[in-house]
Backbone of each chain as ProteinMPNN parsed JSONL, in Angstrom:
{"seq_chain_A": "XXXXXXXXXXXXXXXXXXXXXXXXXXXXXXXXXXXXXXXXXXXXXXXXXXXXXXXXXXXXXXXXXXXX", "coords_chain_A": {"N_chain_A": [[-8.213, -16.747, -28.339], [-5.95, -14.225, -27.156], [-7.449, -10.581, -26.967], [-6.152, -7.957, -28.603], [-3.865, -5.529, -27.528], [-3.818, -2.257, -26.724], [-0.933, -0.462, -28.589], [1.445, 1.835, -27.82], [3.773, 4.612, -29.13], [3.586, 7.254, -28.406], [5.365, 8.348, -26.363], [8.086, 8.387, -27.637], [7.319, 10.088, -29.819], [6.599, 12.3, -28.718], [8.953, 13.195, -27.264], [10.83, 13.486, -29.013], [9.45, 15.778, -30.546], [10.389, 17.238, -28.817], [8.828, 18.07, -26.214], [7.572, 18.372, -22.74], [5.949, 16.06, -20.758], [4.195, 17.365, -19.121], [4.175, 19.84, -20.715], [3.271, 18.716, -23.16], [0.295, 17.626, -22.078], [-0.959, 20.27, -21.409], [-0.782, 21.407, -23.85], [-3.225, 19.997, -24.57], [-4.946, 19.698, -22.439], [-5.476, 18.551, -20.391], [-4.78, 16.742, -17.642], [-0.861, 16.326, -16.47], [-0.716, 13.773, -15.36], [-2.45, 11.968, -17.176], [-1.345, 12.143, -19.624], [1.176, 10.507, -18.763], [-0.016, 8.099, -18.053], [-1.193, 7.272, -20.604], [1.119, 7.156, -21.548], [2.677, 5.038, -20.683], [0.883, 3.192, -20.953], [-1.24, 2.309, -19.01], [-3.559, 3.389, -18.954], [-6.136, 3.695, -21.401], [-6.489, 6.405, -24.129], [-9.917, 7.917, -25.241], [-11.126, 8.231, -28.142], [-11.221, 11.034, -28.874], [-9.309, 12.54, -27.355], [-6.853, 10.876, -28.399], [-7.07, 12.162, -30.424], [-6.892, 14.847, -30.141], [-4.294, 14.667, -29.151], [-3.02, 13.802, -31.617], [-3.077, 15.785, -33.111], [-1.749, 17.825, -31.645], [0.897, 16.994, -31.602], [1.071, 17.214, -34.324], [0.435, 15.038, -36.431], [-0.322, 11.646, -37.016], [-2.908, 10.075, -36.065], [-2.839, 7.52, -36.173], [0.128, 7.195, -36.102], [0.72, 7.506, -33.63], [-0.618, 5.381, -31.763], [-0.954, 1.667, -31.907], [-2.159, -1.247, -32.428], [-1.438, -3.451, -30.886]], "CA_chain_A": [[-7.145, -15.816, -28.716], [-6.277, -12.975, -26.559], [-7.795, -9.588, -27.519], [-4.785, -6.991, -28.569], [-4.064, -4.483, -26.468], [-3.074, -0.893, -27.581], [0.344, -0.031, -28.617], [1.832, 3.242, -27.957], [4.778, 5.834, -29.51], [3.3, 8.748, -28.27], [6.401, 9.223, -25.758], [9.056, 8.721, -28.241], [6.756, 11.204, -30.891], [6.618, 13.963, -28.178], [10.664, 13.818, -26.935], [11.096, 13.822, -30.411], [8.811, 16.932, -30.489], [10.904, 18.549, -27.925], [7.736, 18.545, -25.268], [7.507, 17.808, -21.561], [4.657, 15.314, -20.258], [3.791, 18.82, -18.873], [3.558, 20.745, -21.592], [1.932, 18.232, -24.426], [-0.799, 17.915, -21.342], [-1.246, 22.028, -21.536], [-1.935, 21.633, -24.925], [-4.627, 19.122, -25.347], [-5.747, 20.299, -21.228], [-5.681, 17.352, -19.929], [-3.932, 16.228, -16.492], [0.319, 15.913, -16.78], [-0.682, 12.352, -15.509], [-2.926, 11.583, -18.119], [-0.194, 11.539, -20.648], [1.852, 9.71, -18.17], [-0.366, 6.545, -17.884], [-1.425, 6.801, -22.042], [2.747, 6.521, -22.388], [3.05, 3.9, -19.832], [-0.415, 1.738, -21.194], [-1.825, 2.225, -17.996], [-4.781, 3.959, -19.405], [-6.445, 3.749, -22.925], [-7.383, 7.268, -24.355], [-10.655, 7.818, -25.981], [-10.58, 8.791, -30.131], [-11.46, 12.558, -29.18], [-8.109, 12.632, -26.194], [-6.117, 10.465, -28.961], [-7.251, 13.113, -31.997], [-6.199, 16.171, -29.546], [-2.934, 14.423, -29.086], [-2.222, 13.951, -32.384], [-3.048, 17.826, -33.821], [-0.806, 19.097, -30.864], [1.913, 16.772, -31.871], [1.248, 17.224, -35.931], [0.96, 13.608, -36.83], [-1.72, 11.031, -37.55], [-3.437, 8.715, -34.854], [-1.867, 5.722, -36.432], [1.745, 7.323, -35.632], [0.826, 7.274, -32.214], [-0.63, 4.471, -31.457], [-1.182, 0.385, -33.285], [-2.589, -2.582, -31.92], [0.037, -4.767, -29.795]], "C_chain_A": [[-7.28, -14.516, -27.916], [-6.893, -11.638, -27.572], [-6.52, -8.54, -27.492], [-4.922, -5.782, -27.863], [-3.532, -2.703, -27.508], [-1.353, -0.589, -27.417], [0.699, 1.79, -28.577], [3.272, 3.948, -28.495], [4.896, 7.131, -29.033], [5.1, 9.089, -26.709], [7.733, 9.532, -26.735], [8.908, 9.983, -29.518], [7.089, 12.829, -29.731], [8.005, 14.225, -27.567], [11.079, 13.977, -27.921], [10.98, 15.186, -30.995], [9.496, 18.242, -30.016], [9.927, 19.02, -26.573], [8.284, 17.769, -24.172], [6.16, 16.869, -21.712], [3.807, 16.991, -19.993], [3.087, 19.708, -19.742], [2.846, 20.174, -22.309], [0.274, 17.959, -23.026], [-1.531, 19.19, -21.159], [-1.879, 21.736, -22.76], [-3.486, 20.704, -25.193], [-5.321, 18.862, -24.21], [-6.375, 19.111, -20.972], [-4.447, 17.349, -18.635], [-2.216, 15.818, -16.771], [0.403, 14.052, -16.652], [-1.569, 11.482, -16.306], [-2.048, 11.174, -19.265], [0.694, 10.609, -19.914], [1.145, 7.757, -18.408], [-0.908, 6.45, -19.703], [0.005, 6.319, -22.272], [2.811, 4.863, -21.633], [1.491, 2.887, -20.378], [-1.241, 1.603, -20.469], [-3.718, 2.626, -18.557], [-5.3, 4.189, -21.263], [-7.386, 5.334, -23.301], [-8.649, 7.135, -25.369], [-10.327, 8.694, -27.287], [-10.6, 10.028, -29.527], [-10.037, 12.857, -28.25], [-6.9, 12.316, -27.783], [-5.857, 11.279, -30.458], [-6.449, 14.33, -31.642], [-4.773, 15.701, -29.785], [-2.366, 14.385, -30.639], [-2.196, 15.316, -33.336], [-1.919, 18.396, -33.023], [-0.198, 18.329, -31.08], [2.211, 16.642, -33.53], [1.379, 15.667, -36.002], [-0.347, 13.138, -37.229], [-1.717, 10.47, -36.449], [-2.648, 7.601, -34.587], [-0.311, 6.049, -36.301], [1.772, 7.16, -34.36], [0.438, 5.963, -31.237], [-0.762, 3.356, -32.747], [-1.52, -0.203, -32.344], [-1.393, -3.474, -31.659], [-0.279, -6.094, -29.866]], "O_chain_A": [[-8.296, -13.823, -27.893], [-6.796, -11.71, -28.797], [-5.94, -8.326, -26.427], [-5.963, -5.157, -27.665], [-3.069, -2.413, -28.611], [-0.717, -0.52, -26.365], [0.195, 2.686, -29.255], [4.115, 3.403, -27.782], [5.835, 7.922, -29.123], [5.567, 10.199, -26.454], [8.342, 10.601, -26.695], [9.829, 10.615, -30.036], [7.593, 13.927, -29.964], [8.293, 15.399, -27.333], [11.975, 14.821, -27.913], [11.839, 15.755, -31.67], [9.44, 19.43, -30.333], [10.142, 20.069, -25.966], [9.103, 16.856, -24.278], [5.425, 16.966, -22.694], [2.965, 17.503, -20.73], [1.954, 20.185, -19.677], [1.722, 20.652, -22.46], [-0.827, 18.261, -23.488], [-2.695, 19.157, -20.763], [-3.098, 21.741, -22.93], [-4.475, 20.909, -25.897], [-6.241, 18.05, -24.306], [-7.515, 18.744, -21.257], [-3.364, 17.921, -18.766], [-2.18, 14.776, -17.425], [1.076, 13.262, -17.314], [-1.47, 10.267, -16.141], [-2.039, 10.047, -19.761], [1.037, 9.695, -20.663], [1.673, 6.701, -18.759], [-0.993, 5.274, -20.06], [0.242, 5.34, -22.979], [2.984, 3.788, -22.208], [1.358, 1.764, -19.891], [-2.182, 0.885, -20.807], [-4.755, 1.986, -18.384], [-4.676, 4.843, -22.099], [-8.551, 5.516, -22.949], [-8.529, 6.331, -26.293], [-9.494, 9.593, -27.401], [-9.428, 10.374, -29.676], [-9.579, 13.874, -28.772], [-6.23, 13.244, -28.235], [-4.95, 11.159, -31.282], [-5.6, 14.842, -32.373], [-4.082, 16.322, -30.593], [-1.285, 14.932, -30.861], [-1.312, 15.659, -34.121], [-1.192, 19.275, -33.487], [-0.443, 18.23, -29.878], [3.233, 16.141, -34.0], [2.418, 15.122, -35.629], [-1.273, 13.831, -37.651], [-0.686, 10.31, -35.796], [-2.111, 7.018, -33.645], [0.471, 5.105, -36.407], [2.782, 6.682, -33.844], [1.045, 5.628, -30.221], [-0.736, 3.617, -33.95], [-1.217, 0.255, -31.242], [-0.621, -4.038, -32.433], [0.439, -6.929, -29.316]]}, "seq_chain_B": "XXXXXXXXXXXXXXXXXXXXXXXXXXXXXXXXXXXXXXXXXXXXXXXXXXXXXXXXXXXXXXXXXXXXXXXXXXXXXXXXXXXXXXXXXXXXXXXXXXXXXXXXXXXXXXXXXXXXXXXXXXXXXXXXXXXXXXXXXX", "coords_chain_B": {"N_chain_B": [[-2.526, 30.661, -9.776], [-4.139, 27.636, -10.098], [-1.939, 24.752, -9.055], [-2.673, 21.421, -10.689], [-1.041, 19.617, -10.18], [-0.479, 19.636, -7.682], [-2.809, 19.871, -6.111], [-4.483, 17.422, -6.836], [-3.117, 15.719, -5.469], [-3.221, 16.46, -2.965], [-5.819, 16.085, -3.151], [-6.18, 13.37, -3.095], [-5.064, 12.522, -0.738], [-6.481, 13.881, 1.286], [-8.881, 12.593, 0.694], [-8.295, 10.064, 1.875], [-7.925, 9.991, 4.153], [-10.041, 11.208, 5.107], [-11.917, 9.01, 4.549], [-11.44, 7.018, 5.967], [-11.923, 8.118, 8.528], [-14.567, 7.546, 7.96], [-14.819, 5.242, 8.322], [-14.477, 4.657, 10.744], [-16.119, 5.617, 12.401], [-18.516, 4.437, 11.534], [-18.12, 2.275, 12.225], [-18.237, 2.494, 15.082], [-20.912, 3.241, 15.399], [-21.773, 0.925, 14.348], [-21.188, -0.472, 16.266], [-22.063, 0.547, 18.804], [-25.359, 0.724, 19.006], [-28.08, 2.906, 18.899], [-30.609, 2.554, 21.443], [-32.802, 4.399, 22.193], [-33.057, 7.427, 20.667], [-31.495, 9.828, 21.437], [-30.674, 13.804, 21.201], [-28.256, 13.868, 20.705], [-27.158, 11.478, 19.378], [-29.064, 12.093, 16.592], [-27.907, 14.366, 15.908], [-24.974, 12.879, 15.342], [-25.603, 10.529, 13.66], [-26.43, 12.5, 11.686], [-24.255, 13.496, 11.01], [-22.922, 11.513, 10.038], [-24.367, 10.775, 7.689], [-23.788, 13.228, 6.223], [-21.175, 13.319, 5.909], [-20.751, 10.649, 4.595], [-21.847, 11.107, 2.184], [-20.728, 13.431, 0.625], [-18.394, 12.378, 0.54], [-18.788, 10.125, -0.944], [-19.447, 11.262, -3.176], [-17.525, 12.97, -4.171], [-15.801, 10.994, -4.859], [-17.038, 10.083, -6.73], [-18.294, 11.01, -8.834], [-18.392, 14.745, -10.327], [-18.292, 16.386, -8.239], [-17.51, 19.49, -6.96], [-16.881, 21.842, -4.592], [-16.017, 24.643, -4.716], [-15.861, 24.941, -7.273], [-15.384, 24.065, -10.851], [-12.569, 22.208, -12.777], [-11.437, 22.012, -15.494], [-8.995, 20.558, -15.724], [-8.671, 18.966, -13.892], [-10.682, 17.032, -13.901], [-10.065, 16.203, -15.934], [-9.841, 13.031, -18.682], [-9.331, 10.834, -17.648], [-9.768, 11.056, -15.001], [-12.053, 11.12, -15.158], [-12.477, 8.098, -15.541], [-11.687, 7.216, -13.742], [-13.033, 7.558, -11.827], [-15.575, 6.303, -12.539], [-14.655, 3.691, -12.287], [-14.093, 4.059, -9.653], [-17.188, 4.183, -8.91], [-18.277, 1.385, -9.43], [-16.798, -0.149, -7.761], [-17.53, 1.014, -5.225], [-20.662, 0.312, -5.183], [-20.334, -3.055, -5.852], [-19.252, -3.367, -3.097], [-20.667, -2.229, -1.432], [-22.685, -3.692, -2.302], [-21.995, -6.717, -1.307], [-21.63, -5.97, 1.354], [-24.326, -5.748, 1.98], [-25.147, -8.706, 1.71], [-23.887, -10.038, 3.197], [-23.996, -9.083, 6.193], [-27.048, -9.813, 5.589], [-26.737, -12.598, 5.821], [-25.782, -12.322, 8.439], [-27.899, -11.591, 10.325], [-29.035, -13.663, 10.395], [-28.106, -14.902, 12.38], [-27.496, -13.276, 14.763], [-29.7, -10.598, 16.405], [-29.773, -7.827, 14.582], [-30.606, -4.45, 14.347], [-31.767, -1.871, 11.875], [-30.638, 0.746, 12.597], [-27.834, -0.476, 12.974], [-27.348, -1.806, 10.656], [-27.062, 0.203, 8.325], [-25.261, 1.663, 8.277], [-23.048, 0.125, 8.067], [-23.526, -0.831, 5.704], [-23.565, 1.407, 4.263], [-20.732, 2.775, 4.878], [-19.358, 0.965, 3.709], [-19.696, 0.961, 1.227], [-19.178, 4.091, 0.037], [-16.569, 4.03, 1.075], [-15.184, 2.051, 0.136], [-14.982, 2.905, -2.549], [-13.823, 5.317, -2.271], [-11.376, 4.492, -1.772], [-10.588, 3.472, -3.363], [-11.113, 5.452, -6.241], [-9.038, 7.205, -5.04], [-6.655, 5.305, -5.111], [-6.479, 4.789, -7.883], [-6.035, 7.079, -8.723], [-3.211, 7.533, -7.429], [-1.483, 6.846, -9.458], [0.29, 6.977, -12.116], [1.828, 8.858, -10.983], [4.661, 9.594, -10.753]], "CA_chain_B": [[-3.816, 29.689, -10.012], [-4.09, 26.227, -9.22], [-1.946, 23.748, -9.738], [-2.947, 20.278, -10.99], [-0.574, 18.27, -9.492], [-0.615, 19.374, -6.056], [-4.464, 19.375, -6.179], [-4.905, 16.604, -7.15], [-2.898, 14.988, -4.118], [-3.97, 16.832, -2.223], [-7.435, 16.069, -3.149], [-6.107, 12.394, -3.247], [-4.887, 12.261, 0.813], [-7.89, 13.983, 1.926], [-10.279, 11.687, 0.607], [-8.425, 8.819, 1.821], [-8.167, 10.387, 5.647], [-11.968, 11.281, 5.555], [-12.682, 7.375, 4.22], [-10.606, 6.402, 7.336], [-12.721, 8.922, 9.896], [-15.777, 7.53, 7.777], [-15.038, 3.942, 8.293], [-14.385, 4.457, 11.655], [-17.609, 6.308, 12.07], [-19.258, 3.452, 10.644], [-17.981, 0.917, 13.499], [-18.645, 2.894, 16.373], [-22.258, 3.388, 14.994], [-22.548, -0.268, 14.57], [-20.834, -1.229, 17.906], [-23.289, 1.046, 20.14], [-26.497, 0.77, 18.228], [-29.024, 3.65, 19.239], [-31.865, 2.47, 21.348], [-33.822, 5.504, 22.319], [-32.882, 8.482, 20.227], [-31.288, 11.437, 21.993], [-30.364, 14.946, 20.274], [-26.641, 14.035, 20.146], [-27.508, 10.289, 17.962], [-29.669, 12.402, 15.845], [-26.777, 14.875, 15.828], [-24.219, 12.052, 14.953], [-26.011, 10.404, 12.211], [-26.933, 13.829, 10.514], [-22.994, 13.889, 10.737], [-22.123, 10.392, 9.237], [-24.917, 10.735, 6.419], [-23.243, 13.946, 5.293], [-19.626, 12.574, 5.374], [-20.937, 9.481, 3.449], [-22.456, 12.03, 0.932], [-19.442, 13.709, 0.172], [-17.31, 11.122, 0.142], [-19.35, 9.192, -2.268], [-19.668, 12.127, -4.547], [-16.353, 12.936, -4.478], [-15.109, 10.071, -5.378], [-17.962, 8.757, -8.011], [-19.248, 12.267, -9.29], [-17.052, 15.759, -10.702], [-19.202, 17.47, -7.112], [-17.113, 20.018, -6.315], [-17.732, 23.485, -3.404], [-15.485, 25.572, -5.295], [-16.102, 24.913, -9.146], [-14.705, 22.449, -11.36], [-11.593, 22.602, -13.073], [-11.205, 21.126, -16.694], [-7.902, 19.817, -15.793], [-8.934, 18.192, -12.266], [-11.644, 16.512, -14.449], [-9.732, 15.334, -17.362], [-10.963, 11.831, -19.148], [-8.727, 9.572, -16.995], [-10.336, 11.464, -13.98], [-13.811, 10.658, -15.196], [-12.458, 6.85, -15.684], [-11.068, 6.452, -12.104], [-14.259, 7.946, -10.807], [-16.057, 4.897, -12.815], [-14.318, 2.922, -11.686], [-14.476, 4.126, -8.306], [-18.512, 3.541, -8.229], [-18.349, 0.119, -9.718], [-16.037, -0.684, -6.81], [-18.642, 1.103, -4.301], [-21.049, -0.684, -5.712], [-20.244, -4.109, -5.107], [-18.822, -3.7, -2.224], [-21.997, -2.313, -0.895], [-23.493, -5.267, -2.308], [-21.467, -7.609, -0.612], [-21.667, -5.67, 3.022], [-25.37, -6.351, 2.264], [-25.124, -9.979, 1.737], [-23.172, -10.469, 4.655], [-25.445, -8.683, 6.561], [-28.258, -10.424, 5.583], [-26.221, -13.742, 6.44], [-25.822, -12.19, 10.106], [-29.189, -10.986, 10.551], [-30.105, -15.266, 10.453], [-27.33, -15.658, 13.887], [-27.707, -12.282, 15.227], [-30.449, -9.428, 15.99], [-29.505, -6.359, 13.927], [-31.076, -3.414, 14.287], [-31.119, -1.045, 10.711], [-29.411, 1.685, 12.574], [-26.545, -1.044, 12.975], [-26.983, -2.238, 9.455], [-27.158, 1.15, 7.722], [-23.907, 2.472, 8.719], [-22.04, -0.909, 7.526], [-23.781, -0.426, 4.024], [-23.099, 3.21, 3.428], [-19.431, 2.864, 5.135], [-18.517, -0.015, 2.707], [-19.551, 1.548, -0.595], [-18.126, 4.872, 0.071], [-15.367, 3.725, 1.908], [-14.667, 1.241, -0.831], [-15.316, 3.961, -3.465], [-12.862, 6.894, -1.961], [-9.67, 3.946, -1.318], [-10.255, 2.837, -4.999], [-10.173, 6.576, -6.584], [-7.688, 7.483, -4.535], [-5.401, 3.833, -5.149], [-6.428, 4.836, -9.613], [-5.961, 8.927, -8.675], [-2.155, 7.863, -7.417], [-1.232, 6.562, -10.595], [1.264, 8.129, -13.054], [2.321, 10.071, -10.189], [6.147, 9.671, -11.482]], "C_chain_B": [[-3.004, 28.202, -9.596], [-3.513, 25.426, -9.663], [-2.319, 22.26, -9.468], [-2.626, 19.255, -9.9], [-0.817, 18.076, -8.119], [-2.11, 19.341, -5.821], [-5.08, 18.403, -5.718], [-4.223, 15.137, -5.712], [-2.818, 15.115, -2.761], [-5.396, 16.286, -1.787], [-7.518, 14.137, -2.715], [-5.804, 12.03, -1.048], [-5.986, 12.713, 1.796], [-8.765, 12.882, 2.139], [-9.68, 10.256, 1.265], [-8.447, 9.202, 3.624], [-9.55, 10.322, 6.371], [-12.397, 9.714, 5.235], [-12.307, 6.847, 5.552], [-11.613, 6.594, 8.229], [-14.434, 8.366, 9.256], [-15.866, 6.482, 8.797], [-14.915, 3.649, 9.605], [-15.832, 4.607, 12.653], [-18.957, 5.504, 12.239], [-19.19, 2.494, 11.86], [-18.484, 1.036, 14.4], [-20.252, 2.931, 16.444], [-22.828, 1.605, 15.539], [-22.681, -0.882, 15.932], [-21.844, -0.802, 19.077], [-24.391, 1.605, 19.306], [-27.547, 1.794, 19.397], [-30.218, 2.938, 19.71], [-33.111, 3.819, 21.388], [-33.214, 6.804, 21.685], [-32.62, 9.44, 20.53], [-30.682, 12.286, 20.852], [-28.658, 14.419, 19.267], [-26.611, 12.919, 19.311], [-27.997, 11.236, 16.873], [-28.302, 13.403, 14.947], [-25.367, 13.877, 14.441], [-24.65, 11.206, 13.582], [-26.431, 11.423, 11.241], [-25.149, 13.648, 10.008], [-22.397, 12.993, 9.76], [-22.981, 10.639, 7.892], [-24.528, 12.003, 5.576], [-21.957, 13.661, 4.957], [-19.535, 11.473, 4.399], [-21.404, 10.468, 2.223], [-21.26, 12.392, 0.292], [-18.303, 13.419, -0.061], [-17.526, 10.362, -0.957], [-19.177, 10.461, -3.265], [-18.53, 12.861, -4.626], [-15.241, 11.937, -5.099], [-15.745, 9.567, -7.066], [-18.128, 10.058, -9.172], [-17.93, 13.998, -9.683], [-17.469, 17.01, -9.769], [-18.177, 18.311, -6.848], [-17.558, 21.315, -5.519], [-17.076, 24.422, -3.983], [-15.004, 25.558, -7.05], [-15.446, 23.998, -9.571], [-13.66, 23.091, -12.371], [-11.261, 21.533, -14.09], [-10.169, 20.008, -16.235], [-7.914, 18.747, -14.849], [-10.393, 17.362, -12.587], [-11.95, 15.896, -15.519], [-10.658, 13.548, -17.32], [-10.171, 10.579, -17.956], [-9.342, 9.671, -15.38], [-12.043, 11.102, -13.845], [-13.631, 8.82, -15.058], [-12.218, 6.258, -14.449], [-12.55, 6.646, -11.563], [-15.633, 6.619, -10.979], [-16.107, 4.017, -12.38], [-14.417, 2.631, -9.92], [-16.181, 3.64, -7.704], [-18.877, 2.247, -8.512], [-17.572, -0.057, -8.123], [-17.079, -0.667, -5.736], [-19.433, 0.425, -4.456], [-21.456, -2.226, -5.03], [-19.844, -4.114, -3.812], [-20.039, -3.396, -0.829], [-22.963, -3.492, -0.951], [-23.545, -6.452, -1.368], [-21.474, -7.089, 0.961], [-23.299, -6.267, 3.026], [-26.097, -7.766, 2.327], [-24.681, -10.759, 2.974], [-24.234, -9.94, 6.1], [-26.659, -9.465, 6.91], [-27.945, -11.886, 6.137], [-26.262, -13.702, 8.505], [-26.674, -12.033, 10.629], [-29.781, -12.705, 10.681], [-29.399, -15.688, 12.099], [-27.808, -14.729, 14.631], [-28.864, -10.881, 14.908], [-29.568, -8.414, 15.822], [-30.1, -5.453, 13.603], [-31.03, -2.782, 12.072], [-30.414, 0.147, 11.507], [-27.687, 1.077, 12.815], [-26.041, -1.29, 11.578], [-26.379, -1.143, 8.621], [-25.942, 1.754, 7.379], [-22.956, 1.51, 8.045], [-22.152, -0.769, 5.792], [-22.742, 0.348, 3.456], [-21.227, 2.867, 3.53], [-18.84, 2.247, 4.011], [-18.459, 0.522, 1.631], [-18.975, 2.603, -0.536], [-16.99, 4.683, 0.58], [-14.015, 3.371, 0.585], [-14.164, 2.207, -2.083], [-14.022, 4.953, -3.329], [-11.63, 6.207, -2.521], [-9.316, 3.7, -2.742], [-9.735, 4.21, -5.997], [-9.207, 6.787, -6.289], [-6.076, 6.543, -5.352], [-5.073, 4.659, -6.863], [-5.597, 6.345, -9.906], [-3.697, 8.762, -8.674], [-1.07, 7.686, -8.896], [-0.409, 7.069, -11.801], [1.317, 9.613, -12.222], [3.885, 10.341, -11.145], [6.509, 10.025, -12.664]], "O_chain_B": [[-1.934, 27.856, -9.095], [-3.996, 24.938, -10.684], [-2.319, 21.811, -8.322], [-3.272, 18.511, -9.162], [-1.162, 17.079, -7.484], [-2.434, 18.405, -5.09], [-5.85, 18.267, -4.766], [-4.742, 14.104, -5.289], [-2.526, 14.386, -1.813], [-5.923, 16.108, -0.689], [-8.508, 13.612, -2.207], [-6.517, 11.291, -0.369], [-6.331, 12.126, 2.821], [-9.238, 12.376, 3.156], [-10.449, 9.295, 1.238], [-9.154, 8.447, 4.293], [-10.017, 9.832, 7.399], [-13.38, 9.317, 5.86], [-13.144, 6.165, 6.142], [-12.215, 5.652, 8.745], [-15.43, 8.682, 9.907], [-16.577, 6.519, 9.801], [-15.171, 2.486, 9.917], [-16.347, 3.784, 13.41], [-20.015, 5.771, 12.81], [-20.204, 2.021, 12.373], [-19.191, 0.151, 14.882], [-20.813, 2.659, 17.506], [-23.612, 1.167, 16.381], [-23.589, -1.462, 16.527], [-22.297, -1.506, 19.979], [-24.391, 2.779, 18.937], [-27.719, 1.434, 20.561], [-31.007, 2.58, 18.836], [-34.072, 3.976, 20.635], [-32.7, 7.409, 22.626], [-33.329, 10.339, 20.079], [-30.263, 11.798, 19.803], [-28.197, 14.498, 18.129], [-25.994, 13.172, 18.277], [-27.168, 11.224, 15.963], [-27.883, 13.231, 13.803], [-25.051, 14.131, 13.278], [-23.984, 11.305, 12.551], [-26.746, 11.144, 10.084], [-24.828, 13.67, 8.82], [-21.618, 13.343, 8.874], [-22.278, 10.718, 6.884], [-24.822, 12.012, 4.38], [-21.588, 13.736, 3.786], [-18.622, 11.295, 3.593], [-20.94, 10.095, 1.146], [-20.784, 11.661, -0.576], [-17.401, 13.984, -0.68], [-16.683, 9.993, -1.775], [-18.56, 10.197, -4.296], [-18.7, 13.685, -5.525], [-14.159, 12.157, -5.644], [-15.242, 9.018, -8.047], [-18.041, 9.804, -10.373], [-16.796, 14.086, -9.211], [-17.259, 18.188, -10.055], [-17.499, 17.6, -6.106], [-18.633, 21.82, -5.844], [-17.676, 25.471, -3.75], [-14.08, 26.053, -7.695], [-14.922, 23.138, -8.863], [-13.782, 24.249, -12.768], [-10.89, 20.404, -13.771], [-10.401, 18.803, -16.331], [-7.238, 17.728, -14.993], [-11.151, 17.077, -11.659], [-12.944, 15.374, -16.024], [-11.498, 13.05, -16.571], [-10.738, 9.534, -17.635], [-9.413, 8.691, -14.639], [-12.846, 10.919, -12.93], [-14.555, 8.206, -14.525], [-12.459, 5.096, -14.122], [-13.087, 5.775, -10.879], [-16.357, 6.15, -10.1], [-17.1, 3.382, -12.022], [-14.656, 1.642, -9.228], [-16.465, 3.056, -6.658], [-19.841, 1.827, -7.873], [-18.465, -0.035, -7.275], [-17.562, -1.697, -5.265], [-19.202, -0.582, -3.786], [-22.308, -2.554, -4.205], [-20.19, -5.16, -3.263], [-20.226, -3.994, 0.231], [-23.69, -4.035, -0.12], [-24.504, -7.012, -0.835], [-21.296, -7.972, 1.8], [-23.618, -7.104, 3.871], [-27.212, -7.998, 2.796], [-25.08, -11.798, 3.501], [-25.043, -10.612, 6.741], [-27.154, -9.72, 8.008], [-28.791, -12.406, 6.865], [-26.562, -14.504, 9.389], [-26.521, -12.325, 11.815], [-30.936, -12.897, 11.06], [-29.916, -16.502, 12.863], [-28.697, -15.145, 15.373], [-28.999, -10.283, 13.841], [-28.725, -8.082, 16.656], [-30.3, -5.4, 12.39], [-30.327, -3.331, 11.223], [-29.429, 0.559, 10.895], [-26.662, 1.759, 12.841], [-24.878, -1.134, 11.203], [-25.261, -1.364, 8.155], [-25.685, 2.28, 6.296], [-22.024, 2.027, 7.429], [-21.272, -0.653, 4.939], [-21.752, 0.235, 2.733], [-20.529, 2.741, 2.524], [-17.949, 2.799, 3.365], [-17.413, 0.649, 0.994], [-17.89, 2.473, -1.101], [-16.265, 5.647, 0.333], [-12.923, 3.82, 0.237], [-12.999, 2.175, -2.479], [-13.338, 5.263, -4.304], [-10.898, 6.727, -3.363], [-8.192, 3.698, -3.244], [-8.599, 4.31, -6.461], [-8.271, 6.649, -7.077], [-5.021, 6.935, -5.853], [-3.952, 5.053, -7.185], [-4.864, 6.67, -10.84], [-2.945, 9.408, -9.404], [-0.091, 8.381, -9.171], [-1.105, 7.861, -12.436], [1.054, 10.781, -12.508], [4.039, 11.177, -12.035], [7.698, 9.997, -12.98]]}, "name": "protein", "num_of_chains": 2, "seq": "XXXXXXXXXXXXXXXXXXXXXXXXXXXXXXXXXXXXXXXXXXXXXXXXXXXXXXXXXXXXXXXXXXXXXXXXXXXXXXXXXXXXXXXXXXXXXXXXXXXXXXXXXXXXXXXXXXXXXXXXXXXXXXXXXXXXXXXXXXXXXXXXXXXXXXXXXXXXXXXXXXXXXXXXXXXXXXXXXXXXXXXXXXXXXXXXXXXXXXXXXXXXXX"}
């Protein structure tokens, strides 16, 4: 059985937000293309990246991402 | 102050220019193997073993000459760079396997071998950051 991959929301949570890639990367000071490849799947953040993200977008973890 | 983006591809076309001038570096070395040692060989390999230095540790390592920069060092930046020395790595491995395969048809000096090593793993190392670095450019 394959192993599940990570699911993501975090782009539709932060246009939702009202943020750029740009700016939610300012807040949680991280690279604009860092959020780029967490939206796109390209890259899996670690819990402490995925905790920042969800304080600077007010939410929980589990709003941002789920298991695919 | 500095930004990120251009930095960073900046930092990304450099390293793949200097992997180029390494790897080239690297051939010419092997192709006219040093027998007797004059100033300007000694010269020339002082030159390639610092370009391999800084190439490797630019690519594998957060080395920078003018300080480090949270943002130019984020976690996806530490993951390419991972990735980047796994790549070096083997690929060093495998220049040395091959190598050692040629070394049973052909005499090979180590100042012929040496240069094929180093070239491959940093070489390998820079093209791979670089390839992970372009990445959520768009």
């Amino acid at each position: 059985m394959a192993e599940p991959g990570l699911g993501s929301t975090l782009k539709d949570v932060r246009t939702a937000a009202g943020l750029t890639q740009a700016e939610l990367a300012e807040r949680v000071g991280v690279s604009r293309k860092t959020i780029n490849t967490v939206e796109n799947g390209v890259f899996v953040p670690s819990t402490l990246l995925a905790l920042k993200l969800a304080k600077a977008l007010k939410c929980k973890v589990e709003d941002l991402f789920f298991l695919d | 102050m500095v930004d990120p983006e251009k930095t960073t591809t900046r930092r990304r076309r450099v390293l793949v220019a200097v992997a180029i001038l390494l790897g080239l570096f690297a051939m010419a070395m092997t192709a006219t193997p040093v027998e007797t040692p004059r100033s300007v060989d000694i010269v020339r390999t002082a030159g390639f073993i610092i370009l391999a230095l800084v190439i490797a540790l630019r690519s594998t390592t957060a080395f920078s000459f003018v300080g480090r920069n949270a943002v130019l060092d984020d976690e996806l930046t530490r993951a390419n760079r991972a990735s980047a020395a796994r790549v070096g790595f083997w690929a060093m491995f495998l220049a040395a396997m091959v190598m050692l395969v040629v070394s049973f048809i052909e005499t090979v000096t180590p100042m012929q071998i040496m240069p094929v090593l180093i070239g491959a793993g940093a070489v390998s190392a820079a093209l791979r950051f670089a390839v992970l670095e372009g990445r959520g450019g768009g």
